[in-house]
C-alpha atoms as one frame of an Amber mdcrd trajectory, in Angstrom:
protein
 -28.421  29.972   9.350 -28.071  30.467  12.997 -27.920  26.564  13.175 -25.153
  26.253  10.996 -23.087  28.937  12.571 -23.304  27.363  16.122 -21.996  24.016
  14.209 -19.172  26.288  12.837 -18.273  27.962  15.699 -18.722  24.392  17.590
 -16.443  22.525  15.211 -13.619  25.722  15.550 -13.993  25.642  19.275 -11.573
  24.416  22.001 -14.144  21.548  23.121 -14.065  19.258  20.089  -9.999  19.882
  20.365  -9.934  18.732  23.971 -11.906  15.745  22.970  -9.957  14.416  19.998
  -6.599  14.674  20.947  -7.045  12.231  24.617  -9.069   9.927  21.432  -6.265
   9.754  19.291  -3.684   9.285  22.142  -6.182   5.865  23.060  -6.272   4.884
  19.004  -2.394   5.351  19.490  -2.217   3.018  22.446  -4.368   0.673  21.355
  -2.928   0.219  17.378   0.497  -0.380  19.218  -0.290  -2.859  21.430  -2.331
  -4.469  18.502   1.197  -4.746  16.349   2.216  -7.333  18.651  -0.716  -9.399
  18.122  -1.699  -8.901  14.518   1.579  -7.688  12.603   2.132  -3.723  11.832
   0.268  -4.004   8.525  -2.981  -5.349   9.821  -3.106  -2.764  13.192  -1.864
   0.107  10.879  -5.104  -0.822   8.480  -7.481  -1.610  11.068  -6.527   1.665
  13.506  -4.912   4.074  11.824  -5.767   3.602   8.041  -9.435   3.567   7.972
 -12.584   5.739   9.136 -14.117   3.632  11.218 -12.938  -0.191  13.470 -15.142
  -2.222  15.019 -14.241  -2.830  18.395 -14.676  -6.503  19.438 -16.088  -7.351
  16.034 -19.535  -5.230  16.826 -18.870  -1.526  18.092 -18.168   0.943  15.687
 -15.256   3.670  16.424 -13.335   5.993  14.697 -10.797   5.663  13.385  -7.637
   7.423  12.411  -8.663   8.855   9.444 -12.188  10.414  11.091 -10.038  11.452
  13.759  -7.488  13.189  11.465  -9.973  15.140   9.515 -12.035  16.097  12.140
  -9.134  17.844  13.826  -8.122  19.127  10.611 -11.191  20.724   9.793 -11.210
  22.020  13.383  -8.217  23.883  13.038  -8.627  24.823   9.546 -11.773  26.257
  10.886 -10.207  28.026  13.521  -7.435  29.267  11.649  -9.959  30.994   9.269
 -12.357  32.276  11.675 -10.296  33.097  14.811  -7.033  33.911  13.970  -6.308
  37.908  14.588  -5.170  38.868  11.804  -2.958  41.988  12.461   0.837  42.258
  11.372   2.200  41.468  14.972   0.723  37.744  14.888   1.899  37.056  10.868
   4.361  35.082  12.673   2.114  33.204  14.398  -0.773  32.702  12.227   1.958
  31.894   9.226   3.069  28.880  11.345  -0.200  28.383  12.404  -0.860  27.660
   8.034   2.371  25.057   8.212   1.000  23.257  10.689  -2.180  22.597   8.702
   0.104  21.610   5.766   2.102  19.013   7.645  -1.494  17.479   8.650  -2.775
  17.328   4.831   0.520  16.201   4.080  -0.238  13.185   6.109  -3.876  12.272
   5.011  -2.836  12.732   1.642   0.126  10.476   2.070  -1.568   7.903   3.624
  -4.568   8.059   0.663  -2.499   7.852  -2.224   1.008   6.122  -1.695   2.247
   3.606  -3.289   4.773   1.060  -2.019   5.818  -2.134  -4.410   8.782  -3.872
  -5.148  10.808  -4.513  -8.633  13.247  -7.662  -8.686  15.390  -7.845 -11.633
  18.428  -9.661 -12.975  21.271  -8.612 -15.313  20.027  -7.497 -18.404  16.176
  -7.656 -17.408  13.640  -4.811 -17.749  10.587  -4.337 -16.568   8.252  -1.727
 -16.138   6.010  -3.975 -13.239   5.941  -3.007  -9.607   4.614  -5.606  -7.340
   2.657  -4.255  -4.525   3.925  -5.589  -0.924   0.695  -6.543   0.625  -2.208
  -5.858  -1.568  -3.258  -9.761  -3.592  -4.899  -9.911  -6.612  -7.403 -12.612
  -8.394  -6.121 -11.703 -12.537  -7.921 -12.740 -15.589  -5.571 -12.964 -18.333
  -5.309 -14.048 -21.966  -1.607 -13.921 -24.059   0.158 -10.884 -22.556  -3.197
  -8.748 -22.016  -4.882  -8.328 -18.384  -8.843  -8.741 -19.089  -9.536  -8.222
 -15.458  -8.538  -7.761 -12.177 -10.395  -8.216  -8.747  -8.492  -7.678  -5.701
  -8.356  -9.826  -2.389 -10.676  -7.967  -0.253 -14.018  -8.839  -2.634 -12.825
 -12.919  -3.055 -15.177 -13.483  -0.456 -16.662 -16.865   0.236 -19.941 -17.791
  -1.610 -19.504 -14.922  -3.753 -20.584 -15.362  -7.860 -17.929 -13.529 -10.055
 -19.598 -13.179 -13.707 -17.306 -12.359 -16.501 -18.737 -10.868 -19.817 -15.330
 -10.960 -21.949 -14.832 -13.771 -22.225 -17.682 -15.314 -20.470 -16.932 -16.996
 -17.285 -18.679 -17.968 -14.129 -16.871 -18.390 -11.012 -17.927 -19.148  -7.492
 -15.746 -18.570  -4.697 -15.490 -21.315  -2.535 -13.504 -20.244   0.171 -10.775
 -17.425  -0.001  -7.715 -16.974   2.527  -5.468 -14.476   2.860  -2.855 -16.760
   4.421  -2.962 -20.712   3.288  -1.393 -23.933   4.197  -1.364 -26.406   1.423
  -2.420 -30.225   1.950  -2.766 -33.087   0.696  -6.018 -34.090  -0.782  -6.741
 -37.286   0.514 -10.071 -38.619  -0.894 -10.777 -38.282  -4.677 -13.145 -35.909
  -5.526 -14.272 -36.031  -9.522 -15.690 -32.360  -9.671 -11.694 -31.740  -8.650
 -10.035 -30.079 -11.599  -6.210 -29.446 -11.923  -4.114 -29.204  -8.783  -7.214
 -29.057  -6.476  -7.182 -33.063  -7.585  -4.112 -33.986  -5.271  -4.575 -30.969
  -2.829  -6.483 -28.648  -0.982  -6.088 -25.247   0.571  -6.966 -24.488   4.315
  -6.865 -21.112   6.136  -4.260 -20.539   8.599  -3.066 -17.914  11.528  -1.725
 -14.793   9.869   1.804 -13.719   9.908   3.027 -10.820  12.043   4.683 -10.240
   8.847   1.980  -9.576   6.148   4.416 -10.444   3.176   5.178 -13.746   4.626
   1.489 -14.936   4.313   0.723 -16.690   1.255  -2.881 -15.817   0.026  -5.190
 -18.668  -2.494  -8.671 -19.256  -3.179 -10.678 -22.449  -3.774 -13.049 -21.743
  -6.598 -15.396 -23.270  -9.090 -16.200 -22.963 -12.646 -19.990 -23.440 -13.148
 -20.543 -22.218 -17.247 -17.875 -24.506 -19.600 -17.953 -27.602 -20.798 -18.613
 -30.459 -18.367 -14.337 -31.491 -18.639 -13.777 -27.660 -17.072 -16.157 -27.212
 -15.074 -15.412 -27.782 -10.988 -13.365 -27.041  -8.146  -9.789 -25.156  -8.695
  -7.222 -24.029  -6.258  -5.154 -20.759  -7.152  -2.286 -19.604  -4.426   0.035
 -16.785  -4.248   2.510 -16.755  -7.320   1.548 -20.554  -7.799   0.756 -22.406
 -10.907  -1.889 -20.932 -13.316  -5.539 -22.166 -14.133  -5.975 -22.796 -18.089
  -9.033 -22.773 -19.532 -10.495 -23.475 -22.809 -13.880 -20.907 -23.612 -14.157
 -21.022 -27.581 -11.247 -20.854 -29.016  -9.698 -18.861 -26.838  -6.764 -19.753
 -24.127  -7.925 -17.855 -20.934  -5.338 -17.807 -17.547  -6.328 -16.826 -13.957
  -3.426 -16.225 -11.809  -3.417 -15.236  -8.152  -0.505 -12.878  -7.257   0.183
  -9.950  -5.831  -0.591  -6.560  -7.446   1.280  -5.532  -9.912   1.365  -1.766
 -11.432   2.565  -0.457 -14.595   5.806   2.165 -14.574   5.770   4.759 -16.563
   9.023   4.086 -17.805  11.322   0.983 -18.227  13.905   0.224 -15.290  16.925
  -1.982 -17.008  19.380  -3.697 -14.828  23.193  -3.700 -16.144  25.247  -4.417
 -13.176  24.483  -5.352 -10.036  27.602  -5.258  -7.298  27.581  -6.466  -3.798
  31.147  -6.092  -1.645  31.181  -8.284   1.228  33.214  -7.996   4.814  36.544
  -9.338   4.576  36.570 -13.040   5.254  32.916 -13.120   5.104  29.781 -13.591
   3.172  28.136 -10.564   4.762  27.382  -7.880   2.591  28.635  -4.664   3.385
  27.295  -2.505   1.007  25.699  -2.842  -2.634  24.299  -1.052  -5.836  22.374
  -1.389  -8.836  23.519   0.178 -12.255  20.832   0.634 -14.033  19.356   2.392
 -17.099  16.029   4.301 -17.385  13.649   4.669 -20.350  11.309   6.512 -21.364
  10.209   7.291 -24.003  13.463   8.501 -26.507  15.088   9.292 -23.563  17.781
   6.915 -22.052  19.969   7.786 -19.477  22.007   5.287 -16.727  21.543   5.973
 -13.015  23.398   3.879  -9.895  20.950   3.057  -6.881  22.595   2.495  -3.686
  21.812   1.620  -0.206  21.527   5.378   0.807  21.216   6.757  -2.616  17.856
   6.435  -4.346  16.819   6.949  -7.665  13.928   9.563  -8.308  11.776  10.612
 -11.268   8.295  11.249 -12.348   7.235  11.464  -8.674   8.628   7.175  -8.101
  11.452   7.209  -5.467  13.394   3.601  -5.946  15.246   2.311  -3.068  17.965
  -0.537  -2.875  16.126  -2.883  -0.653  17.595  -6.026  -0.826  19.450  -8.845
  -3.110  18.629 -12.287  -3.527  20.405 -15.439  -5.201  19.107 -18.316  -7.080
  19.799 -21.612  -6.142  21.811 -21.265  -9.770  23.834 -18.483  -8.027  22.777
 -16.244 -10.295  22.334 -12.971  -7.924  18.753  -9.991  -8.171  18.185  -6.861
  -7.228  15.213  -5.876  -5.352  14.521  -2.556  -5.469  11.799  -0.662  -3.422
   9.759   1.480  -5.403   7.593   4.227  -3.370   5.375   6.490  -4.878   3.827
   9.604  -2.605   1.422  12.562  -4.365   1.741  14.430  -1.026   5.488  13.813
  -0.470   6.501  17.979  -0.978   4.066  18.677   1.921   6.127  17.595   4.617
   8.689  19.947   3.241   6.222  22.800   2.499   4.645  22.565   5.997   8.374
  22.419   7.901   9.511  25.628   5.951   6.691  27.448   6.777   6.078  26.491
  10.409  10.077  27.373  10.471   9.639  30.794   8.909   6.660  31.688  11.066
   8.279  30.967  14.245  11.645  33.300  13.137   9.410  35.518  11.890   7.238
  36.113  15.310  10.504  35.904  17.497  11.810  38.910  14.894   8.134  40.930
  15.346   8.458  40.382  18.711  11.908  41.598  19.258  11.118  44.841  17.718
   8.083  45.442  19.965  10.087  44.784  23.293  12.944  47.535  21.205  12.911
  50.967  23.964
């Protein structure tokens, strides 16, 4: 007991403060200069977005999540255990609380959000959301996903063993940014498009959507005309396959997530600068369902659309070579996004209400 009271009284105490906060200005410092050389996606993943980086590919540190909590739980700790609580420092110790709030706010942001996008043309719906970064290898047959395995575990060498249907894969070599060539020398275990090309790994974009993921697999359990080598890149052709009687897809794409309602595009406007083809501002019209409930809603460039905890954004437009002109609307979705709020009101209140307690105690 007296153990665990010294760790308390440790982990509420000013010397594990002083020590994070000079180790998160470092982790700062060192994630931004790393945005330069690996894109902001990759440094805000490897840094910021994970418990622990391995510095030079063999030292373990923490990272911004272990720092986070730790000085979370330090001044949650403290909060509890040495905060005076007497009716002079309410003000205090009530912005002391919104300060703690604004720090969950963030961790839990940062766990659970959700950012995709949703590209649509007149008189499309859709209810899919296509993640921005995260890839996905999909096992589908008709218009029913059997499986999904995302980019992280297509590691190469790795056996993938489906039981419905049954399916052996090997993974060759996986890449989360390719360059397609030609395949030069004829292979016969080459199935498909991996007969007149290959994929090869290349430098990663600063950008992380501008890298095109793929995999080089091979099926080992079919017949002897499907089994060998495949290719599958980022929203590229399909892989067909025959097992029984039954017409099996994989696809590699990026991740795609289910709305809980429908998102149908009626208009879509764009007004340019005079004597230009520069936009200068445009909107979606669209109409929302869900369930028996149908209602229309604009979505502008500084007016989003939100419901059912999903804020959509007007992102962008883009026009096909038809000149036939989409949407592309951001879709966000944050289970701590009220915290920010919640922690700025009361940090707010507690400071007017200590400068208010201590006017009245300075009163003759």
């Amino acid at each position: 007991m007296h153990k665990l009271t010294t760790i308390i009284n440790w982990l509420a105490g000013p010397r594990l403060l002083f020590a994070l906060l000079p180790a998160l200005m470092v982790l700062i410092a060192i994630g931004t200069v790393a945005q330069k050389y690996l894109g902001l996606y990759v440094a805000e993943k490897t840094f910021f977005s994970s418990f622990v980086f391995w510095a030079g590919g063999f030292l373990p540190l923490p990272g911004g999540y272990s720092l986070m909590s730790l000085l979370t739980l330090s001044l949650l700790l403290k909060f509890i255990l040495k905060s005076r609580w007497t009716r002079p420092r309410a003000g205090i110790n009530l912005a002391h609380f919104g300060v703690l709030v604004l720090l969950a706010g963030g961790i839990v942001s940062s766990l659970l959000a959700e950012d995709g996008s949703l590209t649509l043309a007149e008189g499309q719906s859709s209810t899919q959301v296509r993640d921005f970064h995260v890839r996905e290898l999909m096992l589908i047959q008709g218009n029913s996903l059997l499986a999904t395995l995302p980019q992280r575990e297509l590691r190469d060498g790795r056996v993938l063993e489906f039981t419905t249907p049954p399916l052996r894969l090997k993974i060759l070599q996986a890449c989360r940014n390719c360059t397609i060539r030609a395949q030069e020398s004829e292979d016969p275990a080459r199935r498909s498009m991996a007969k007149g090309m290959q994929l090869a790994p290349a430098r990663l974009e600063l950008n992380d959507e501008a890298n095109t993921g793929g995999i080089t697999f091979e099926v080992q359990n079919l017949d002897a005309d499907q089994n060998g080598t495949y290719i599958l890149f980022e929203d590229g052709p399909t892989t067909k396959l025959m097992i029984g009687k039954q017409l099996i897809e994989l696809a590699y794409s990026k991740q795609q997530r289910r709305l809980p309602f429908t998102v149908t595009l009626t208009d879509f406007v764009k007004t340019n600068y005079p004597g230009t083809d520069t936009a200068k501002d445009y909107y979606s019209d669209v109409v929302i369902s869900d369930g028996a409930l149908t209602w229309p809603a604009r979505i502008g460039m500084n007016a989003p659309l939100r419901y059912r905890g999903y804020t959509l954004y007007q992102s962008a437009f883009l026009t096909t070579p038809q000149g036939e002109e989409l949407t592309v609307l951001a879709v966000s979705r944050d289970a701590g996004q009220f915290l920010p709020y919640l922690g700025t009101i009361l940090l707010a209140l507690g400071l007017i209400l200590h400068l208010f307690l201590r006017s009245r105690e300075v009163q003759p």
